[in-house]
N, C-alpha and C positions, 0 to 999 in steps of 0.2 A: 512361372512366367505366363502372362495374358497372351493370348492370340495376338491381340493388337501389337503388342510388344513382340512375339516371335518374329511378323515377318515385316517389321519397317527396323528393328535394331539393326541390325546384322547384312541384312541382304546388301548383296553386290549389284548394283546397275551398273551398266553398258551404254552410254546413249550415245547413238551411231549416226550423225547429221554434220552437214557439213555448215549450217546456219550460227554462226558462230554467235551470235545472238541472243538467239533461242537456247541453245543450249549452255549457253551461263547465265540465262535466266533459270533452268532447269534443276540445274547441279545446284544452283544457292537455296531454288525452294527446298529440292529432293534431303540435300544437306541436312536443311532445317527439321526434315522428318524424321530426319534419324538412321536413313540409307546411307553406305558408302557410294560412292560414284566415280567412274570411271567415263572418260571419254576418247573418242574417235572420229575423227571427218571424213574415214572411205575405209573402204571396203580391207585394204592393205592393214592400215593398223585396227582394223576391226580384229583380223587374224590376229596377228603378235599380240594382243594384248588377252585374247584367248587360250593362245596355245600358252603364255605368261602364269596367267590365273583363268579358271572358269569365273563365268557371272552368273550372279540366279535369273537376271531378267536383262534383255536387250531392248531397248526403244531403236528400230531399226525404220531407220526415213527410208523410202523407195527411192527419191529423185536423187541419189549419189554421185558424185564424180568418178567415172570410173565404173566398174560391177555396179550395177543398180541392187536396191535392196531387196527386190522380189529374187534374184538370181543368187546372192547371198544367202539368204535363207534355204531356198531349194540345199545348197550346197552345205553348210550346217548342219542341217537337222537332222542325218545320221546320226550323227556323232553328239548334238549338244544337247545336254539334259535339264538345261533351264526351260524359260519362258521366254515368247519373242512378241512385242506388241509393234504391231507396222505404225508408221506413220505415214501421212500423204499430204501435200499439199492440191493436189491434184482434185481428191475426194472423188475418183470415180468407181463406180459399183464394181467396174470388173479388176480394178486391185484386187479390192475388200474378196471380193470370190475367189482370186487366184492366192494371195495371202493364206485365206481358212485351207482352201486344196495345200496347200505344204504344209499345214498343221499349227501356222501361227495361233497363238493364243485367244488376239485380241487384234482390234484395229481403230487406230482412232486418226480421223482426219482433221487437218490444220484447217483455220485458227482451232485452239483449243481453251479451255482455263485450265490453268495447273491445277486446279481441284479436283477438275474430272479426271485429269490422267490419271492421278493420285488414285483417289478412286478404282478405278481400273486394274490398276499397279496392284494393289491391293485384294482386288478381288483374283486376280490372277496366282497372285503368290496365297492366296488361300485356297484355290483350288492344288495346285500346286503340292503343300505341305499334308494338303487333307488326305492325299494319295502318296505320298513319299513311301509311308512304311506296307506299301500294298505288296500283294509275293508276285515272285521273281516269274517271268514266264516257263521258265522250266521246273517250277513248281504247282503242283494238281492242285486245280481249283474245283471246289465240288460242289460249292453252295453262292450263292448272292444272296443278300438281302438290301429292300431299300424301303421305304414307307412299312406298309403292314404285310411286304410282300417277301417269299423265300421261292427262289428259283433253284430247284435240285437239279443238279447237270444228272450226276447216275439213276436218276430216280424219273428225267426226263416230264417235272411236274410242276406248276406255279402255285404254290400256296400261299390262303391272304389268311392269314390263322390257321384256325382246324377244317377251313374249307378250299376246295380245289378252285384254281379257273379254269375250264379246257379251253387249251388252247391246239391250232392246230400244227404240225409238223413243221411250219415254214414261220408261224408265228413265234414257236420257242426256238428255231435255232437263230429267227431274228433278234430276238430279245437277248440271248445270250449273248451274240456280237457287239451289239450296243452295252449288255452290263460289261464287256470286258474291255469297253475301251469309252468307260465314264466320262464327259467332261471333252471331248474332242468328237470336232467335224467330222465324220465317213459320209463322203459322197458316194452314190449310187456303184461306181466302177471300186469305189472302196468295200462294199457289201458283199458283191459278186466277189472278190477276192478272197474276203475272211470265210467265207461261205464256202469255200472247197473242202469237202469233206463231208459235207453238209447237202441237203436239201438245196438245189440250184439255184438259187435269187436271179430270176429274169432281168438283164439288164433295161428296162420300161417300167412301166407305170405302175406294173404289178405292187413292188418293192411299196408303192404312196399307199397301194391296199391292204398291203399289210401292217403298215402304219396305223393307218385309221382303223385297223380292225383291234389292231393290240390296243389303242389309245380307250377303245368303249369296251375295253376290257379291265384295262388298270389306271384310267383317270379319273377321278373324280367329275373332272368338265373335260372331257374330250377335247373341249372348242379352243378351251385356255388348256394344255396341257402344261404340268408339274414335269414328267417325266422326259417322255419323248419328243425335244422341240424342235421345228423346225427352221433352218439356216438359209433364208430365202436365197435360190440361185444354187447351191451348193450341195445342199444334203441334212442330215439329223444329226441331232446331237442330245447323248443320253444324259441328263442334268445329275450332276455328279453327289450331291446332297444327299445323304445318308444312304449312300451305297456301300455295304461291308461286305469286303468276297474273304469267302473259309476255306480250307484245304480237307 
């Protein structure tokens, strides 16, 4: 079976809006693509129809009657192992910042074209599947690799082939936190936390310099980075494309 085919057959949507509209315009394109669809206009049957069946993906509106969807997600994301894309009619930046801080996937504000959601939809559930069979946290990880690069956690070394990068003590235990959590926002109070055990990551500006220093270490263009990208407002995010962690 194609990629294309794994994650538009099968997959379960959620779409959580009370615009009754909009969302059977949604379901008949989503339909059309080959997703099942599920819906909900608040927060209440958002639950029951989760605790029912899981969804691999929720389009979840903010503006709800009832729990709004920023407060919904906080509350969720324990426990749910799909994907969450905000919606907003609203479109203001400090959603889209408060959304990525709970770990939402994606954010797309109203109006939109059903193409782009799709889109979206799509790039989410491949990020998603690309990582599904990754090991479990209670399994040792001892190696990363991603472009031409192998990060040895016991060897404490970055190799791009048969040659080293040095890097320095707060550079590699940053780089590790980032390789081990691929494809998702850590804001700055998120680093500081993974970081215990570790080398202290100063909550300032420090953390932007070691950014930049890792970036003229392992990007090609520092300026446009592959790797390390920034999530204006928010914090980094390690681009999840051909990231393979070994035990």
């Amino acid at each position: 079976m194609r990629m294309s085919e794994a994650y538009s057959e099968r997959h379960d949507i959620l779409i959580v809006d009370d615009d009754q509209e909009l969302v059977q315009m949604l379901t008949e394109y989503l339909l059309e693509q080959g997703f099942f669809v599920r819906r909900a206009s608040d927060g209440v049957q958002m639950q029951s129809m989760l605790a029912a069946k899981p969804a691999d993906l929720i389009l979840l509106d903010i503006m709800l009657p009832g729990e709004d969807g920023l407060s919904l997600a906080r509350r969720i994301q324990p426990t749910f192992n799909g994907a969450i894309i905000m919606l907003s009619a609203r479109g203001e930046a400090i959603d889209r910042v408060v959304g990525l801080e709970l770990g939402c996937d994606d954010y797309i504000p109203k109006p939109f074209l059903p193409r782009e959601l799709l889109a979206r939809i799509r790039a989410v559930l491949r990020r998603k599947a690309r990582f599904a069979e990754a090991p479990r946290a209670d399994q040792p990880i001892n190696e990363f690799k991603f472009g031409p690069y192998r990060l040895l956690l016991d060897a404490r070394v970055l190799m791009c082939g048969n040659d080293e990068v040095t890097l320095t003590t707060g550079e590699f235990d940053l780089l590790a936190i980032l390789l081990r959590h691929p494809g998702k926002v850590l804001t700055r109070d998120q680093l500081v936390t993974l970081a215990e055990g570790h080398e202290r990551l100063p909550f300032d500006r420090s953390i932007d310099v070691r950014v930049v220093r890792l970036r003229r270490k392992i990007e090609a263009d520092p300026a446009n980075p592959l790797y390390i990208r920034t999530v204006r407002g928010v914090g980094y995010l390690f681009s999840p494309g051909g990231v393979h962690a070994h035990g």
